[in-house]
KOLMAR-978343 format. One line per field, with one value per atom (N, C-alpha, C, CB): x, y, z; atom name; residue in one letter; residue number from 1. Coordinates in nm, 2 decimals. Glycine has a CB too. Layout:
N
east = (X, ...) .
north = (Y, ...) .
up = (Z, ...) .
atomo = (CA, ...) .
residuo = (A, ...) .
num = (NUM, ...) .
END
This chain:
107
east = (0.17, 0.03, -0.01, 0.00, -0.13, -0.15, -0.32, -0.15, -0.33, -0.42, -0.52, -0.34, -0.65, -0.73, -0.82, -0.79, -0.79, -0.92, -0.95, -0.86, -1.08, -1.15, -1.12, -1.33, -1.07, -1.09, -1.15, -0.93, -1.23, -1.35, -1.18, -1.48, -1.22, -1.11, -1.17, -1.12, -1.23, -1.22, -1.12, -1.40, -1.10, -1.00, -0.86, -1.02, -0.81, -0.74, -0.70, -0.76, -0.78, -0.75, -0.75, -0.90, -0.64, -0.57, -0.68, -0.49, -0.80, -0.90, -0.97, -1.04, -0.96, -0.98, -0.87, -0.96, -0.79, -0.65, -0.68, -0.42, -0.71, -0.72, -0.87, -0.74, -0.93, -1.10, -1.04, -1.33, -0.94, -0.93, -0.83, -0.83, -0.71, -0.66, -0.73, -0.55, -0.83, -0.88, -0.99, -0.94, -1.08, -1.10, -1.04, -1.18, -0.91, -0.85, -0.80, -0.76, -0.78, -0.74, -0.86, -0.72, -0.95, -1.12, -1.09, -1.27, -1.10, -1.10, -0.99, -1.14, -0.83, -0.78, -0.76, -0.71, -0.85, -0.88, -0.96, -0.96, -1.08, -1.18, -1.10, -1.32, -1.02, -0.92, -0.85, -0.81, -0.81, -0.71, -0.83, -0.57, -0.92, -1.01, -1.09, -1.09, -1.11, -1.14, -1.05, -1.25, -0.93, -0.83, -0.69, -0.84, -0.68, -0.58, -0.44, -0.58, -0.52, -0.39, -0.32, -0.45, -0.19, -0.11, -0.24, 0.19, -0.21, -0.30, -0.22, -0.29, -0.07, 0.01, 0.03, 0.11, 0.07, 0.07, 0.01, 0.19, -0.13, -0.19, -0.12, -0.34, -0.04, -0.02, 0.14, -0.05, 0.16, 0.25, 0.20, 0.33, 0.24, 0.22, 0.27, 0.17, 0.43, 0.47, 0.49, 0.56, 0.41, 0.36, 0.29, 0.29, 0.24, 0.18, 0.09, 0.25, 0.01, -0.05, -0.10, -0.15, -0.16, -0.21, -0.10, -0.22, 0.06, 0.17, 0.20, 0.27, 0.15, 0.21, 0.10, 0.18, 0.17, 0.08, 0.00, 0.20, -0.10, -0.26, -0.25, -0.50, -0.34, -0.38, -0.50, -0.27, -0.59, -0.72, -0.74, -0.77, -0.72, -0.77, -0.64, -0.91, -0.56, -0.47, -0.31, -0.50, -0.22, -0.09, -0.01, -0.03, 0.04, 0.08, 0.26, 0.11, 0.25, 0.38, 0.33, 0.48, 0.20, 0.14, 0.10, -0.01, 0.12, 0.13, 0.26, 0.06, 0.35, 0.46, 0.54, 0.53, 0.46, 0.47, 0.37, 0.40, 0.26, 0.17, 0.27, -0.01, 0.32, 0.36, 0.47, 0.37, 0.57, 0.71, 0.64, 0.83, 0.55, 0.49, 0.43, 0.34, 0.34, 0.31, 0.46, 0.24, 0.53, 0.67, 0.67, 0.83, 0.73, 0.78, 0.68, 0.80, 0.54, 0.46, 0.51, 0.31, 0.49, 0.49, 0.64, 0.44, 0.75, 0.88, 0.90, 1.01, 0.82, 0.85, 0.76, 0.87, 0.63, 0.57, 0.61, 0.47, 0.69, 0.74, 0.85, 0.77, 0.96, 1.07, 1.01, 1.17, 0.88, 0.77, 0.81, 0.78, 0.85, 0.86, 0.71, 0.94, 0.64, 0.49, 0.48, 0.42, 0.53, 0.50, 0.61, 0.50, 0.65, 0.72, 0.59, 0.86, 0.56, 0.47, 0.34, 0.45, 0.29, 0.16, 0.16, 0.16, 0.28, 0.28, 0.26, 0.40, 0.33, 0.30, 0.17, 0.35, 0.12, 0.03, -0.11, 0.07, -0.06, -0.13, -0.13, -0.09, -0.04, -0.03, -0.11, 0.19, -0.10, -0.17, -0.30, -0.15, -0.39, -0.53, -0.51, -0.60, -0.45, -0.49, -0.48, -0.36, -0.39, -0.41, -0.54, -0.30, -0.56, -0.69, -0.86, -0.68, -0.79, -0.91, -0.89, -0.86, -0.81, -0.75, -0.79, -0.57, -0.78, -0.78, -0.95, -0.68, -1.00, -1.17, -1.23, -1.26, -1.22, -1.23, -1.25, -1.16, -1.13, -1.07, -1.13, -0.96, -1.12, -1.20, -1.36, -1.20, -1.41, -1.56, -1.57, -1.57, -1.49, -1.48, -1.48, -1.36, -1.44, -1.39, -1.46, -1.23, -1.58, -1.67, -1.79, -1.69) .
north = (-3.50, -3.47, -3.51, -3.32, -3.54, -3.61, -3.52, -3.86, -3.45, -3.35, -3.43, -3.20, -3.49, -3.51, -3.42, -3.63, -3.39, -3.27, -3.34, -3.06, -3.29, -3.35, -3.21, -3.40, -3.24, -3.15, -3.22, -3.06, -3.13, -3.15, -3.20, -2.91, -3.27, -3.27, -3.15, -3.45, -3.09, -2.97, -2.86, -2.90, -2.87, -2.76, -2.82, -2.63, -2.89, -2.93, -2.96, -3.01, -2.89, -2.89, -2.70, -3.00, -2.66, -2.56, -2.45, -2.61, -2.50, -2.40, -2.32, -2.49, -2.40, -2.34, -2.22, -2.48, -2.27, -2.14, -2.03, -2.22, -2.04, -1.96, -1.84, -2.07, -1.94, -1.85, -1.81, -2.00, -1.84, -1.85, -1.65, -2.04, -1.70, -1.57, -1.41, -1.62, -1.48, -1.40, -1.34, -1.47, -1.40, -1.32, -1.25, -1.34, -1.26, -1.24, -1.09, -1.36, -1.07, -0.95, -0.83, -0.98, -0.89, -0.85, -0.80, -0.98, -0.83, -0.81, -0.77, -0.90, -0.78, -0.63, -0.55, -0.61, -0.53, -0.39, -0.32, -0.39, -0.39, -0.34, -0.31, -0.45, -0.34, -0.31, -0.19, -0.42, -0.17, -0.04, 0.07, -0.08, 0.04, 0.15, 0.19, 0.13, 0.09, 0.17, 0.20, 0.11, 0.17, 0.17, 0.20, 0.04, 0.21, 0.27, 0.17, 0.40, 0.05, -0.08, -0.10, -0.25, -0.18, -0.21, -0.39, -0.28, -0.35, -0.45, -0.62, -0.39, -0.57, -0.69, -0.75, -0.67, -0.67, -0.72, -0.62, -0.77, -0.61, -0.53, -0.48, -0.55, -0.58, -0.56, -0.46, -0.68, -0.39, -0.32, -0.20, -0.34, -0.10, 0.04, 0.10, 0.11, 0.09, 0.20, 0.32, 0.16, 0.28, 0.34, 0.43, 0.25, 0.54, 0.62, 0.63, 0.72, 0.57, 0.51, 0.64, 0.42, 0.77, 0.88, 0.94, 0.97, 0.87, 0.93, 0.86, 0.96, 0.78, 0.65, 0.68, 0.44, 0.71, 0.76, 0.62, 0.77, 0.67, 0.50, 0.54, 0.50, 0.41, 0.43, 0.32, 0.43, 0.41, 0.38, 0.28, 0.28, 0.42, 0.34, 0.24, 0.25, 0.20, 0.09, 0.14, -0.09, 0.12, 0.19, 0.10, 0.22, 0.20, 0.19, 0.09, 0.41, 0.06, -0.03, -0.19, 0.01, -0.17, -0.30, -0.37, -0.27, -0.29, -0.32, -0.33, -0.21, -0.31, -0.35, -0.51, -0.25, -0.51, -0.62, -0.75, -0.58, -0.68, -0.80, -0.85, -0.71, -0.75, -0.79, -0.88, -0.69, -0.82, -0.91, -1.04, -0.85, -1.09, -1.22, -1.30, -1.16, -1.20, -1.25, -1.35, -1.11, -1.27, -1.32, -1.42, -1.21, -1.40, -1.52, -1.64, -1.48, -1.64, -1.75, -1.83, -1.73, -1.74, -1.78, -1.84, -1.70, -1.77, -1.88, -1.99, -1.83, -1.98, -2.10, -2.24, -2.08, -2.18, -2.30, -2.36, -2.28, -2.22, -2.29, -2.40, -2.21, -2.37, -2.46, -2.58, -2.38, -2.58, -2.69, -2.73, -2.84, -2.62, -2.58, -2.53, -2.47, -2.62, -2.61, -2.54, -2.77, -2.60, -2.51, -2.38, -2.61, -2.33, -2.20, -2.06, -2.23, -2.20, -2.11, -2.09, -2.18, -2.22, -2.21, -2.06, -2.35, -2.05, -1.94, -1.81, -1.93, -1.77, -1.70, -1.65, -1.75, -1.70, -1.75, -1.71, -1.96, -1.78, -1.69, -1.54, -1.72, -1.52, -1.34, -1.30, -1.25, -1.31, -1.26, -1.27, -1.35, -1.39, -1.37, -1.28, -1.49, -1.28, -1.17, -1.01, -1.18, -1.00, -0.87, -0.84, -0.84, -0.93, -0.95, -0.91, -1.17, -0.95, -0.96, -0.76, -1.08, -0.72, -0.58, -0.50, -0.58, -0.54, -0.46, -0.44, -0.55, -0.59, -0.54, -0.48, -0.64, -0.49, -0.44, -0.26, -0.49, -0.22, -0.09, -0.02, -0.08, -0.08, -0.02, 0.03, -0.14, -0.11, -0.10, 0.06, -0.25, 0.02, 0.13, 0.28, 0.10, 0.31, 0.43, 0.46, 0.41, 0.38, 0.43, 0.45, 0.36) .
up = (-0.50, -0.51, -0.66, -0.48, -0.66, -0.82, -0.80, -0.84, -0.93, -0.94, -1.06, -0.98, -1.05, -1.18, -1.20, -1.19, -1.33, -1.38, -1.52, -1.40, -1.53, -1.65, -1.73, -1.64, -1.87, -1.92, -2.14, -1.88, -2.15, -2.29, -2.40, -2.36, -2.45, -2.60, -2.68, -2.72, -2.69, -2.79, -2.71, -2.83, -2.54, -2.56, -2.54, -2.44, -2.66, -2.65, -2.80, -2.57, -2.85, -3.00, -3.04, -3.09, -3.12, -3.18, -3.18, -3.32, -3.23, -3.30, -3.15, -3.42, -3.05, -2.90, -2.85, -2.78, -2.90, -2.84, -2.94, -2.87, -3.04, -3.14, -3.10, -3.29, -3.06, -3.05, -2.87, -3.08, -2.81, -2.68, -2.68, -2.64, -2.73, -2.76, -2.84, -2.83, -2.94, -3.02, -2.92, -3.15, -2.80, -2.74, -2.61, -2.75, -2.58, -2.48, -2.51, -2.45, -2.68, -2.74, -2.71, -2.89, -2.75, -2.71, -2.58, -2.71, -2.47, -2.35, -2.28, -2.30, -2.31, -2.30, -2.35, -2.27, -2.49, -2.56, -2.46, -2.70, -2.41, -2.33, -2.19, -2.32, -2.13, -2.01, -2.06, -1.98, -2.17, -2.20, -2.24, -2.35, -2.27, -2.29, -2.18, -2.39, -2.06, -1.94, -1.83, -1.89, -1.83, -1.74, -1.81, -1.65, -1.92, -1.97, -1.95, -1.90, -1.93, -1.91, -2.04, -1.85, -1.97, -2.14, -2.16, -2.12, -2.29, -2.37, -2.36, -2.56, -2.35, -2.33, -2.23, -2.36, -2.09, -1.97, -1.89, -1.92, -1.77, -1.79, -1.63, -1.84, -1.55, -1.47, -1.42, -1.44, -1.60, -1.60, -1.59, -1.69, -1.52, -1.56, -1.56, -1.54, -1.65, -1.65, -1.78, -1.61, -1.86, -2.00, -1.99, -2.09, -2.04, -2.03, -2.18, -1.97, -2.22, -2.30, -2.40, -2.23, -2.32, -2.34, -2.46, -2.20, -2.46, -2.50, -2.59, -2.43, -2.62, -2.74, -2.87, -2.67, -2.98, -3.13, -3.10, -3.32, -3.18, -3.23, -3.36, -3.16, -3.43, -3.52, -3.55, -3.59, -3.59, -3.56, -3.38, -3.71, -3.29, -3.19, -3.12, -3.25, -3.20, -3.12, -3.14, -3.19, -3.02, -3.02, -3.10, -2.87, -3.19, -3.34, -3.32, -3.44, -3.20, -3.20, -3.18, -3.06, -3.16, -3.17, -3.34, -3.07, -3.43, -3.57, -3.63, -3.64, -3.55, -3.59, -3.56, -3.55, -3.40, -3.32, -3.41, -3.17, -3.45, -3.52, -3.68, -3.57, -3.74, -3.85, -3.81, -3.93, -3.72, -3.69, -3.66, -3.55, -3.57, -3.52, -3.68, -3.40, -3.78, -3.89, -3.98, -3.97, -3.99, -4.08, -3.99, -4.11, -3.85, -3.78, -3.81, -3.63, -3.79, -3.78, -3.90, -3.78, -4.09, -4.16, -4.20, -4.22, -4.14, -4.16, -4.09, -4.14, -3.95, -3.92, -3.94, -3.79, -3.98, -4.06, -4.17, -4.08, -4.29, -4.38, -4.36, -4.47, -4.22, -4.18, -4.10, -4.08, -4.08, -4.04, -3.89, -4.15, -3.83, -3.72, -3.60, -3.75, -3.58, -3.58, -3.44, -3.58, -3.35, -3.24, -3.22, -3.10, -3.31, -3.30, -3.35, -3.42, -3.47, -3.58, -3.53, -3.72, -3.43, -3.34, -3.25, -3.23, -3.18, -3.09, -3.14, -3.02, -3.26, -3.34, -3.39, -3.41, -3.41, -3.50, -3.36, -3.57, -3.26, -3.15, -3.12, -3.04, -3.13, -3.08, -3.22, -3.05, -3.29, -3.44, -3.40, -3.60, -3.34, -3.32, -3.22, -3.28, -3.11, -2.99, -3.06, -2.83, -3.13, -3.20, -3.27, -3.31, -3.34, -3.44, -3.32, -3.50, -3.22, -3.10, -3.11, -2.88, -3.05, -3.00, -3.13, -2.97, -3.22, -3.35, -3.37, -3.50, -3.37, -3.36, -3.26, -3.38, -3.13, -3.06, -2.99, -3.05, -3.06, -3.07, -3.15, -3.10, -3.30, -3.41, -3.35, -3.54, -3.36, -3.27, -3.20, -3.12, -3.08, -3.00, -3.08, -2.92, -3.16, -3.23, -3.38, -3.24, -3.39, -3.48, -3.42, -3.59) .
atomo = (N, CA, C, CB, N, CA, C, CB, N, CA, C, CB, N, CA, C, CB, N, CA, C, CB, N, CA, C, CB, N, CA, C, CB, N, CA, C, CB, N, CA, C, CB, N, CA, C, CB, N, CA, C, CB, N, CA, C, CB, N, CA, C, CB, N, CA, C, CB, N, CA, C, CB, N, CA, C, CB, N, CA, C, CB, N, CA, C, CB, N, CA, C, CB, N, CA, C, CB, N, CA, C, CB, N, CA, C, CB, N, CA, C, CB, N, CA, C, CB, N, CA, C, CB, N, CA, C, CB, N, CA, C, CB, N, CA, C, CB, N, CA, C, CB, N, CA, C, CB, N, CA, C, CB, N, CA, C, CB, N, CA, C, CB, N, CA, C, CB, N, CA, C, CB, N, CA, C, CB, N, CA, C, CB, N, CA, C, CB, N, CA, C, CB, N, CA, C, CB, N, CA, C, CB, N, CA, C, CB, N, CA, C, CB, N, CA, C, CB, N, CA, C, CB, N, CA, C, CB, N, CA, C, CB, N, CA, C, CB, N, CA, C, CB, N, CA, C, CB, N, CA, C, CB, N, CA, C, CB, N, CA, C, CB, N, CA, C, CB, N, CA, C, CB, N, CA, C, CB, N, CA, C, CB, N, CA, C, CB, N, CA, C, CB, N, CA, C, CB, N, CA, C, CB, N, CA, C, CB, N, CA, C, CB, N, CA, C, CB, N, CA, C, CB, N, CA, C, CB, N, CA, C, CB, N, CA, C, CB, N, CA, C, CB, N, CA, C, CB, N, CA, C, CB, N, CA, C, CB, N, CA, C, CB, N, CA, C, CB, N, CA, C, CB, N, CA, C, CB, N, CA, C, CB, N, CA, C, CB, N, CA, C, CB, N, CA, C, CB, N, CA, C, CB, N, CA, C, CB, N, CA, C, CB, N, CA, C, CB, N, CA, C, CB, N, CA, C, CB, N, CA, C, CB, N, CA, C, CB, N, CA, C, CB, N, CA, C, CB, N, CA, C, CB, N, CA, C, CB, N, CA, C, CB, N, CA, C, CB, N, CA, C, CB, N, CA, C, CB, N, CA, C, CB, N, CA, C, CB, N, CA, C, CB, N, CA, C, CB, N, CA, C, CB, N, CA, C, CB, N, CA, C, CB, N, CA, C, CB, N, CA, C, CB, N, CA, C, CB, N, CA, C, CB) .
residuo = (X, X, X, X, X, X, X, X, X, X, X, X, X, X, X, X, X, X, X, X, X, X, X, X, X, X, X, X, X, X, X, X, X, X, X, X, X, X, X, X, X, X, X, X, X, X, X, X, X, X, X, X, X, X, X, X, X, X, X, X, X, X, X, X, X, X, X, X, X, X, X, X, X, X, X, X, X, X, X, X, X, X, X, X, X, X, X, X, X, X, X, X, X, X, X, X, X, X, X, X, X, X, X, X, X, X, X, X, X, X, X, X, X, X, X, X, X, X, X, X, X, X, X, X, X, X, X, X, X, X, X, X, X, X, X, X, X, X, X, X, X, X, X, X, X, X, X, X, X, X, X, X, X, X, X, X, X, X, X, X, X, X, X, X, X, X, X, X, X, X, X, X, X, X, X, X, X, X, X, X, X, X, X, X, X, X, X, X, X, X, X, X, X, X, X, X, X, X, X, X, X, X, X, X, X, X, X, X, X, X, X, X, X, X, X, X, X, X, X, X, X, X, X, X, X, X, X, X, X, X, X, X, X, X, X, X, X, X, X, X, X, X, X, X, X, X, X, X, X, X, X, X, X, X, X, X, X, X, X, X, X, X, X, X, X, X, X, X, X, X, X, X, X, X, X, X, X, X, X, X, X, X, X, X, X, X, X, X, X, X, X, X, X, X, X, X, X, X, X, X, X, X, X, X, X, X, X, X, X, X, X, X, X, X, X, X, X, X, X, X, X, X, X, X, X, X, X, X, X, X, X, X, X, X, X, X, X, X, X, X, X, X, X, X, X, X, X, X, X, X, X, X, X, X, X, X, X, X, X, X, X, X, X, X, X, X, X, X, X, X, X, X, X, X, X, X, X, X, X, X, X, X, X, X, X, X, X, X, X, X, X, X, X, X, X, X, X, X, X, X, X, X, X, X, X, X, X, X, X, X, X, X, X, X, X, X, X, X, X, X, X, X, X, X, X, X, X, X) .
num = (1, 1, 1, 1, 2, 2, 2, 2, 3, 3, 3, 3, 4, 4, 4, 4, 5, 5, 5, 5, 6, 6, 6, 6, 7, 7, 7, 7, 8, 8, 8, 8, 9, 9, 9, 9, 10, 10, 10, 10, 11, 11, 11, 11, 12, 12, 12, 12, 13, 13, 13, 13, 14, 14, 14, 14, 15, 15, 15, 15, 16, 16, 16, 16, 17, 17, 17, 17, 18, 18, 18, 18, 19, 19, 19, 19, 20, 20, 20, 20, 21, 21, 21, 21, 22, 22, 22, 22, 23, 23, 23, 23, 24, 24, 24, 24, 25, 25, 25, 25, 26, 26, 26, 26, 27, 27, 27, 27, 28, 28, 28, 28, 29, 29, 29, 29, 30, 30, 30, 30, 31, 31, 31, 31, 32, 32, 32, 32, 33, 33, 33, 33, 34, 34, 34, 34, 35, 35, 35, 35, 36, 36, 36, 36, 37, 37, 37, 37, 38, 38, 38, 38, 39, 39, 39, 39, 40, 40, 40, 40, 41, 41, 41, 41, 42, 42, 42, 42, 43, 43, 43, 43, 44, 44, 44, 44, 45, 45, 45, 45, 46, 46, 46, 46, 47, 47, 47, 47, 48, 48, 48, 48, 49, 49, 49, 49, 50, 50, 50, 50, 51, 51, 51, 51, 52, 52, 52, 52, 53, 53, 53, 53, 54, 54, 54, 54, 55, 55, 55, 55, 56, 56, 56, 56, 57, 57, 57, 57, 58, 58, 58, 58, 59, 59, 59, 59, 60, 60, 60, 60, 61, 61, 61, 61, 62, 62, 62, 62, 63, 63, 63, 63, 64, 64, 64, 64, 65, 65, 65, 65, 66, 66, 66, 66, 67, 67, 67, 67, 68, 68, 68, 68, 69, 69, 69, 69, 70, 70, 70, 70, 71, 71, 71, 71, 72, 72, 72, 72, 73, 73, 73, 73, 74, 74, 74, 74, 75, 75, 75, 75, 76, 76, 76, 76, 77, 77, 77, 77, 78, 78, 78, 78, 79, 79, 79, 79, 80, 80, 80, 80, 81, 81, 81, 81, 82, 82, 82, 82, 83, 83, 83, 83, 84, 84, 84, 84, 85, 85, 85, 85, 86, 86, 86, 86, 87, 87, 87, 87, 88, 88, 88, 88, 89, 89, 89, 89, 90, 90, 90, 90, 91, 91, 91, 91, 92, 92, 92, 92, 93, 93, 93, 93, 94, 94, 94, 94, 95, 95, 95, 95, 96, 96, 96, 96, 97, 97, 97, 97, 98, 98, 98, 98, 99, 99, 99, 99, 100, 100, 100, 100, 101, 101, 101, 101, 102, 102, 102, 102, 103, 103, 103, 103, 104, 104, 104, 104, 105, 105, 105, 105, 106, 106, 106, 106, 107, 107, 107, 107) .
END
């Protein structure tokens, strides 16, 4: 089967995945605040979310997760390891989405 789809060259350039994940963070903040889903995979439930410490608004293992993703992006770009550091470098915007999000929510 040979599938053609048109797709724009801007989503195909880095700064699209970036504004793409950044608001995907946005929008399962807004899932975990009306349904109490995980932020990460929403199709899990076996967390009980009510039971996990926050801080300001977002579950405080997700700041540990952001920081371990931060180091990783930053060593592997300095090893010029680009698509290690790209992926990376993603999950940091989707937090970034979750983190404004949340905040918002809670002032």
């Amino acid at each position: 089967m040979i599938v053609r789809h048109i797709i724009p060259a801007s989503r195909l350039k880095k700064a699209y995945f970036r504004r793409w994940f950044y608001w995907r963070g946005i929008s399962r903040a807004k899932l975990y605040a009306k349904a109490g889903l995980d932020m990460e995979a929403p199709e899990r439930t076996d967390l009980d979310f009510r039971t996990v410490p926050h801080l300001f608004g977002v579950p405080r293992y997700l700041y540990r997760k952001a920081l371990s993703n931060a180091v990783t992006f930053l060593t592997a770009a300095m090893r010029g390891d680009t698509v290690a550091a790209f992926d990376h470098e993603l999950w940091v915007w989707f937090f970034a989405g979750i983190v404004r999000q949340r905040w918002m929510a809670i002032r």
